[in-house]
N, C-alpha and C positions, 0 to 999 in steps of 0.2 A: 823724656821719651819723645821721639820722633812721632809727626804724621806722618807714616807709609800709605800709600796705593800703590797697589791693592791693600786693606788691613792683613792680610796675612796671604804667605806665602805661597804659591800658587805648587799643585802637587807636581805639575810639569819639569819645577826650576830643579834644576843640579845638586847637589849637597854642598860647594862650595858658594853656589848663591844662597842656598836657605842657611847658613852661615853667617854670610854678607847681611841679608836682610836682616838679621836679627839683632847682630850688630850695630846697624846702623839703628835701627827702631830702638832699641832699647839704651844708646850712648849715646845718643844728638839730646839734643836738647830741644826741650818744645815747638819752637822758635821754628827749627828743622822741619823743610818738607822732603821726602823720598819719593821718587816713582819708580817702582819695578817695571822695566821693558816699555816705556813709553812709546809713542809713533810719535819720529824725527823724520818727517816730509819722505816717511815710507820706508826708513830705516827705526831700527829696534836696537836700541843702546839697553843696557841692564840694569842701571842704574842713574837715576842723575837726582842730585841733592840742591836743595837752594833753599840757602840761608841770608838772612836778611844783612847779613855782617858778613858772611863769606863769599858769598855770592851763587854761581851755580858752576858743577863740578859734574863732570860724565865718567861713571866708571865702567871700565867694560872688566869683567870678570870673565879667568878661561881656570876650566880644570883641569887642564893635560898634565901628563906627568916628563919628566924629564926624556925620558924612553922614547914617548911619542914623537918627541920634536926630530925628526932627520934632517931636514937643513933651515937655516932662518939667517931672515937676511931684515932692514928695518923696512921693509915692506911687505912681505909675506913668510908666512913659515908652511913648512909642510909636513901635516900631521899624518901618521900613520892612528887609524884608528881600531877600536877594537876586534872589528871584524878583520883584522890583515888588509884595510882597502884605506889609500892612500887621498891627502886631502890639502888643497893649497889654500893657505886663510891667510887675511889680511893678518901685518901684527898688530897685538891689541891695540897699542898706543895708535896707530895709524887711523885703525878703525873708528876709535875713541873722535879723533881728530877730524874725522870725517865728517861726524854728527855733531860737531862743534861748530864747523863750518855751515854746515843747513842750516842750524840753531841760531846763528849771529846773524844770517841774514835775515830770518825771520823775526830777530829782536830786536833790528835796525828800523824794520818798518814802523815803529813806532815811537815817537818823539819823548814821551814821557819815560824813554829806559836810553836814550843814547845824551851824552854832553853837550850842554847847549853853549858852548863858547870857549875859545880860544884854540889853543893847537889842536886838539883831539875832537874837536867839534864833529858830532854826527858818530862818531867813537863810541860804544857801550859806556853806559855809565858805571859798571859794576866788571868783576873779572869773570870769565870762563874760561874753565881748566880742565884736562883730561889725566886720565889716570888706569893704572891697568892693577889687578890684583891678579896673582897666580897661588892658586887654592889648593896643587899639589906639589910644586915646587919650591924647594928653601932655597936662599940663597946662595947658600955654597956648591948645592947641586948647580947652579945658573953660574956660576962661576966658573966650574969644572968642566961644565958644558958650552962653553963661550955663549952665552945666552946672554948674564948681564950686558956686556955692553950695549944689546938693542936693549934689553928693558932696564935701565939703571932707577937706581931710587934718585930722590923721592918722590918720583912720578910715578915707580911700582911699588907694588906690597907680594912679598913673597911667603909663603905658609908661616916660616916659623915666626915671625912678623905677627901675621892676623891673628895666628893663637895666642898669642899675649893679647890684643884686644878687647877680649870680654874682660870686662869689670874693668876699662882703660878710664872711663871717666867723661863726661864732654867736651871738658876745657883742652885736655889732653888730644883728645881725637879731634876736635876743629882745627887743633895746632896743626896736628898730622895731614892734616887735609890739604890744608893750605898751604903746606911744601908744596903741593905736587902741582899747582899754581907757576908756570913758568913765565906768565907774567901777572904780576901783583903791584896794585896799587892801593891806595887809601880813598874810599869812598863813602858817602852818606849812608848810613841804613835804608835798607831800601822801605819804602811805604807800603799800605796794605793796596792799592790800587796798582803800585808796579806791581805787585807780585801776584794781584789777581791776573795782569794780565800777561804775564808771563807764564803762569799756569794755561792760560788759554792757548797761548802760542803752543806749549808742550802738547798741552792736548786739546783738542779745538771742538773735541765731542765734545766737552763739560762747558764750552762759553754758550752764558744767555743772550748777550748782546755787547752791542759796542754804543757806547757814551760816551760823550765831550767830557774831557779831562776838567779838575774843580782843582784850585790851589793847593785841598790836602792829598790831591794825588800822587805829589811829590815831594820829596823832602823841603823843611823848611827854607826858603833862601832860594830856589828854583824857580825860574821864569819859563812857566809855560809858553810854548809857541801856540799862536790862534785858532789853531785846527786839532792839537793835542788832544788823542780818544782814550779811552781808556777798553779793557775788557771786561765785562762782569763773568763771573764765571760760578757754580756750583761751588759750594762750599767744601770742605774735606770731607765731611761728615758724609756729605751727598755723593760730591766724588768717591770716595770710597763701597759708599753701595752699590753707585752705578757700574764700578770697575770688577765689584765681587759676584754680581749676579749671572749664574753659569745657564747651560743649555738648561731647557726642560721648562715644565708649567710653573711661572712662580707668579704668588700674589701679593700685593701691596693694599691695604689699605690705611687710608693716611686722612687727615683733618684738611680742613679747607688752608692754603697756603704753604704746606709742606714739601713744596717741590715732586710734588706724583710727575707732572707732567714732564716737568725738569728732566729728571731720573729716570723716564718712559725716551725723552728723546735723544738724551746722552747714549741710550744704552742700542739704539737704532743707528746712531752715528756712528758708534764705536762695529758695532758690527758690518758696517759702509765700508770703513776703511778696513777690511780683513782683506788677506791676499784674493783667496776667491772668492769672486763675487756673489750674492747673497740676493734673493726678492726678500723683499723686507716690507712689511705692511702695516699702517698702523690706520687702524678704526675707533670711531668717534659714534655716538649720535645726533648730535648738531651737527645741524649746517655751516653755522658761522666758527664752531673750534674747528671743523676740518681745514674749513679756510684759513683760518691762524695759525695751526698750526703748519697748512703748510708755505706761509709768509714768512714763518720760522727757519723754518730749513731754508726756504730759498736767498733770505737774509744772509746765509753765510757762505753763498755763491761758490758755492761746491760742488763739482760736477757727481763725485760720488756719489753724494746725496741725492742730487735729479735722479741719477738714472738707476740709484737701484732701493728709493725709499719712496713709495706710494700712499701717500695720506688721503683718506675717504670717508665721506661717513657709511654708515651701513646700507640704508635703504639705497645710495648710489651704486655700490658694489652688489647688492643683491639683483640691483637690475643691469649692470653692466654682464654681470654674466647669465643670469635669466635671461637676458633680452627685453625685460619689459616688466613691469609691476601690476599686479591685479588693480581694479578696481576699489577703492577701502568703501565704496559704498556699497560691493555685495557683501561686505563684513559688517555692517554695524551691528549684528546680534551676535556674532563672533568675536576671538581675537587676530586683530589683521595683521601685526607684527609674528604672533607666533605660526601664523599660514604662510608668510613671508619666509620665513625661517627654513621651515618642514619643506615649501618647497626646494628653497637655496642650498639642503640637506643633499637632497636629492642628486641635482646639478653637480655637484662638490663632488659626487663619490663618481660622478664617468668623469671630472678633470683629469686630464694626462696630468701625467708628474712633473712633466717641466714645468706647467700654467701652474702648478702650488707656489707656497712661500716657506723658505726655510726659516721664517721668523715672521708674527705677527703678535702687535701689542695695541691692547685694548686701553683709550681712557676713556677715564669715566663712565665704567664697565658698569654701575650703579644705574643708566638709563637703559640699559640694553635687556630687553625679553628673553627670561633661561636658553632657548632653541636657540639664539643664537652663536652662544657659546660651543653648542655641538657644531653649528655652520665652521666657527674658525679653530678646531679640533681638525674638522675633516679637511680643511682648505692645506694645514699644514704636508709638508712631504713626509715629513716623519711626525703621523700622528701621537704616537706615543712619548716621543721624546725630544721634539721639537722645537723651538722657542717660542712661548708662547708667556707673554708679562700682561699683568690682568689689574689697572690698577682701580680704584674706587673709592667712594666718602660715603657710608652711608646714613649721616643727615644732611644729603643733598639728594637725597631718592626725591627728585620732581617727579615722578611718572608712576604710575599706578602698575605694578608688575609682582607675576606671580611668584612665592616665596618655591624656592627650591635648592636644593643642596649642589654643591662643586661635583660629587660622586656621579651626583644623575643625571650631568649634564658634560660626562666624559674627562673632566677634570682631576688631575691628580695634586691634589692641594693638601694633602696631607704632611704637615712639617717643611713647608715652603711657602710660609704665608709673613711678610715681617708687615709690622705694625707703624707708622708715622706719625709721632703726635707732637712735636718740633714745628710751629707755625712757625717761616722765615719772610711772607709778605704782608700782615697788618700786622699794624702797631698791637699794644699790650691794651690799650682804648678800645682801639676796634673791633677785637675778637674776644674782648670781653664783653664789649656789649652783643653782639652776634649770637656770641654762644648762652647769654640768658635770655635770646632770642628762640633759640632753639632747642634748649636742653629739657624743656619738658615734653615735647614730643620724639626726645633722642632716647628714652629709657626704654631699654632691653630686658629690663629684669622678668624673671621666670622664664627665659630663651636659652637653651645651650647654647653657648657661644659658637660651638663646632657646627650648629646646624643652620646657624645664620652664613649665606652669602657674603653680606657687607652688613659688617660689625659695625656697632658708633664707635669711634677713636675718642675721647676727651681730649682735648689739646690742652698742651703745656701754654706755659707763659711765651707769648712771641718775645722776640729778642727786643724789639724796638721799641720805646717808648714815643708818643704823641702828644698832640691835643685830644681832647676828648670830641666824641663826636656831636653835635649840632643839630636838634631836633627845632625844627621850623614850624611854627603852628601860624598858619594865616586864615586871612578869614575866607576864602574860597577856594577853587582849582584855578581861577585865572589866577588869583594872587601867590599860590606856590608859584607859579610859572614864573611871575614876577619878581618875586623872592630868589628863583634858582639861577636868573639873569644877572640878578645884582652879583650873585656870592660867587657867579661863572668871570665875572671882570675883575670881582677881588683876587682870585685865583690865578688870573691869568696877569695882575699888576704884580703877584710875587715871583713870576716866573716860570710858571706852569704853560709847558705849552697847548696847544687846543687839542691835539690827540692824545696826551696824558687824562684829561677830564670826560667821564664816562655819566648820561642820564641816564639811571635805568627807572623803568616802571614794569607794573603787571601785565595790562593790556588798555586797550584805546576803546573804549565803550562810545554812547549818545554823547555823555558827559563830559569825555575827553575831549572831543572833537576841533572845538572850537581853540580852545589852551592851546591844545598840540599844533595848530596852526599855526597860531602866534607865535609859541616855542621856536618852531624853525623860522619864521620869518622873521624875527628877533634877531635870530642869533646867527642869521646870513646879512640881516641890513645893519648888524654893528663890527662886522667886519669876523667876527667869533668862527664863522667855518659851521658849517652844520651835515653830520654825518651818520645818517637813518641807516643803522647796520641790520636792522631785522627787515627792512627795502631792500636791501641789497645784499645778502649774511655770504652767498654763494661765493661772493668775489673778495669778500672782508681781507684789510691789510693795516698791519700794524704800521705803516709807511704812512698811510691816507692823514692827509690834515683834516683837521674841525672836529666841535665836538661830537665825541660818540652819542649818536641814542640809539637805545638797546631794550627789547624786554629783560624781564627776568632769567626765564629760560633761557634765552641766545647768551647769554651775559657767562651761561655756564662754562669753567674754564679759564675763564678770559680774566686780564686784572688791569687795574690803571690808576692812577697814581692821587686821584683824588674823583669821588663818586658823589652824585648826587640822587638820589632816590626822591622820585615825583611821585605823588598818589598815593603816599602810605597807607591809608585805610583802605586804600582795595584786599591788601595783603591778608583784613580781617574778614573779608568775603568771604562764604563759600566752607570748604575743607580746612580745618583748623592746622591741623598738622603740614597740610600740603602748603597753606598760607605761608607758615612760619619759615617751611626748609624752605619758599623761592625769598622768603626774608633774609634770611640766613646767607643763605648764595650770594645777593644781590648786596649785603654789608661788607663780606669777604672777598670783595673785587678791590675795593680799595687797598693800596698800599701806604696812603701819608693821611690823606682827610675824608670824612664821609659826614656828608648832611641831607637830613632827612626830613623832608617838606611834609605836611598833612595837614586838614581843615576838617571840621566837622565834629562832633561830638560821638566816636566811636570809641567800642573798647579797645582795639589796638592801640590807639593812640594814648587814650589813658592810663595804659599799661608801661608804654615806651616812657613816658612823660614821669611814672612815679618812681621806674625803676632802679632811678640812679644810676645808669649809665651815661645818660646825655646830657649836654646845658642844653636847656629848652631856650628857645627865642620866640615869645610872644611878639609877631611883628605887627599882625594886624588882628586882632580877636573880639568879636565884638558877638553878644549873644543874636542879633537880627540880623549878623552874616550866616551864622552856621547855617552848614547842608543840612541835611536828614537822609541823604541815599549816598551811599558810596558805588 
């Protein structure tokens, strides 16, 4: 069975596409990807297939009947449609052709999909081929009608044709396919790296980013050229969500690394690119994810994207249109977030209709105070049936906020809530250890699930496997600091570059003061780059070199490729629960390694230390170093 996107048929499509599609999904083979209606640089072909043996094939599907067609010629036909009102359409094969053409220039741009030498050099590495099926005319009708000779097989499929299809087989249907192939060669299968990023090319809402191409980018025996990128892109599973999710309130809640954010910005891009144009707003409450995420968008240098998606945090949009934000120091015996709210309430309901937004999507919907929810209800143009994507983790509630239902905060979440518990960025190491980080403060038992906000999700098995993570006990705070310099150079001698390596801690007390000095002056006099994102969170760019240092909270959202956590025993200060979830957060940033510094004779650390999730590394431990205060 085929990957299709969308996973099922949209109610829109024709009878002779929801034919198509089911065919194709149910008679490819695994291997097979489908996309129903993609966007071809602003054209919409119906079909295109790519197989890692086939290649990639564009079908355009027409359901006219023999009746309809009054005159055709191999560039346009002219259809009479059912209303008696007449209509000049490209012919399909032409059309097909067109989108062929868009496609190949946009898969030329990239080194790792065109031949790297001799005659055909700069040439696709792989075949693309078009194809037209006609879903109400048989062949002898097109014969009768002088129609075959613009559409001859086996570049078409005519009815009686398709209906033999179901139960045809794969072997059988890839044959068939690959007729309609007017130029055909013999090529290497293609790799999972091409074909990520030819997915990206097809649909460019669903790429995460562009990376330097690695040897298994491409088939065995291939000589990358030195500049060769590569696309990372969403996964099927992901793309498929993000391509299924219609108008109206829907919620996500998903485990730390499940692509929430992923799937929140695909589905903001995808609605960029729709013919009319769309306000589209996506709200955060950090500072520093607003910023990232929108380093994100502007990474893919898409004008669409500037001008009609607005990434913010809350408290900036509440005074962008307030005009100003109260005082939080006439609130300390109140709550100043939910007076923030009640007024932006307010404001919201005299907005003209133009200043709304046909779409706004919340991450990390889990810091935001109930009232605000009613703010981005009433911001929409169409409050009742608007787009409005609400995503969340809730054991990562850092903030202390009041329990309330979806219902009474204007939300229709009833049987539109899907669940994420597929971790796709730490390893099987990492989010095991995390998650015995935090599962004792995640139990919801004696809760209606219905009456919770943000549900805990248990996470599955991440896909990757690791090293395990690296619990550092030294004998002071100078000496973590110490320790986390050595392990920043080992990191950086395997390859890691200085903006993939992220320090986070809790906060900077009396204690810290001194370390934390050294920290960055270390790690600017060895040359490392050093990059204070809770100094600076407003302007945060995933471009910026040096290493990240980050708190806990800012760190929310964000991920990188190898983390090192300073001060662990701060995280036993204080609020237990609250400790654990900025623990938790601060473990699930890393995607490859996470090591975790601590000193002193506290319970957290003798917790981490007996758990069996970490190799401990006693580097320096001497009973007449330990602290006594964290």
């Amino acid at each position: 069975m085929a990957l299709i996107v969308p996973d099922a048929v949209p109610s829109k499509a024709s009878s002779g596409e929801k034919r198509v599609f089911k065919i194709l999904r149910d008679e490819l083979p695994d291997d097979c990807l489908v996309w129903y209606e993609p966007n071809v640089k602003g054209l919409y072909p119906d079909f295109i297939i790519l197989s890692p043996t086939l290649g990639l094939l564009i079908l355009e599907v027409k359901g006219w009947s023999a009746k309809q067609i009054l005159r055709a010629s191999d560039q346009f036909f002219e259809i009479q449609q059912d209303d008696g009102k007449r209509e000049s359409q490209q012919s399909p094969l032409r059309q097909a052709k067109s989108y062929q053409d868009a496609l190949i220039q946009k898969l030329k741009g990239y080194s790792i999909l065109t031949q790297d030498d001799g005659d055909y050099q700069g040439k696709l590495a792989f075949p693309v081929g078009v194809g037209a099926i006609l879903t109400n005319i048989t062949e002898a009708q097109a014969r009768d009608e002088n129609i075959y000779p613009l559409l001859e097989k086996p570049q078409a499929v005519y009815r009686d044709e398709l209906l033999d299809w179901d139960g045809i087989g794969e072997r059988t249907l890839l044959k068939r396919l690959s007729d309609m192939f007017t130029v055909r060669f013999k090529f290497m299968a293609l790799a999972d790296d091409q074909i990520s990023t030819i997915k990206g090319i097809i649909h460019p809402e669903v790429s995460i980013r562009t990376e330097p191409a690695k040897p298994t980018s491409v088939p065995k025996g291939i000589v990358l050229k030195p500049d060769a990128t590569i696309i990372k892109t969403l996964d099927i599973k992901q793309e498929q969500l993000a391509r299924s999710i219609n108008s109206g309130h829907r919620l996500f809640c998903g485990v730390a690394g499940s692509g929430k954010t992923l799937i929140l910005l695909s589905r903001a891009k995808a609605l960029a690119h729709e013919l009319f144009p769309k306000r589209i707003l996506i709200l955060c409450f950090n500072v520093t994810l607003a910023a990232y995420l929108r380093s994100l968008i502007e990474d893919d240098n898409n004008p669409l994207y500037q001008e009609r998606i607005t990434v913010i945090h809350f408290h900036e949009w509440a005074k962008s249109i307030l005009g100003g934000l109260p005082n939080p120091r006439l609130f300390e015996d109140g709550d100043y977030d939910a007076e923030i709210g009640d007024r932006l309430l307010v404001a919201l309901e005299e907005l003209p209709l133009e200043q709304r937004w046909d779409a706004i999507f919340v991450d990390e919907a889990h810091t935001f105070a109930p009232s605000w929810f009613r703010c981005c209800v009433a911001a929409l143009k169409s409050p009742e049936d608007g787009d409005l994507m609400i995503v969340s983790d809730g054991s990562q509630s850092l903030y202390q906020r009041q329990q309330f239902s979806w219902k009474s905060v204007g939300i229709k979440a009833q049987g539109r809530t899907r669940k994420l518990n597929q971790n796709y960025r730490n390893t099987q190491e990492i989010l095991s250890a995390a998650w015995n980080v935090v599962q004792s403060v995640s139990a919801q038992d004696d809760i209606d699930e219905d009456d919770v906000a943000f549900p805990i999700v248990e996470p599955r098995a991440a896909l990757r496997t690791g090293q395990r993570p690296l619990l550092h006990l030294a004998a002071n705070r100078q000496a973590e600091v110490e320790s986390a310099i050595a392990q920043i150079q080992q990191l950086l001698t395997k390859g890691y570059e200085s903006k993939d390596i992220a320090i986070i801690y809790r906060y900077k007390a009396r204690h810290e003061e001194e370390p934390f000095h050294v920290l960055t002056q270390q790690l600017e006099q060895l040359g490392m780059g050093c990059y204070w994102v809770t100094q600076d969170k407003r302007e945060y760019s995933n471009r910026r070199p040096g290493v990240r240092i980050i708190t806990a909270k800012s760190s929310l959202g964000l991920e990188f490729k190898a983390v090192l956590i300073l001060w662990v025993q701060q995280f036993g200060v204080g609020n237990e629960a609250e400790g654990r979830r900025e623990l938790y957060v601060s473990m699930t940033r890393a995607q490859e390694e996470l090591h975790l510094f601590g000193s002193g004779q506290f319970l957290v650390l003798k917790e981490l230390q007996s758990g069996n999730s970490f190799d401990v590394v006693e580097e320096y431990l001497k009973p007449d170093c330990v602290e006594l205060s964290a």
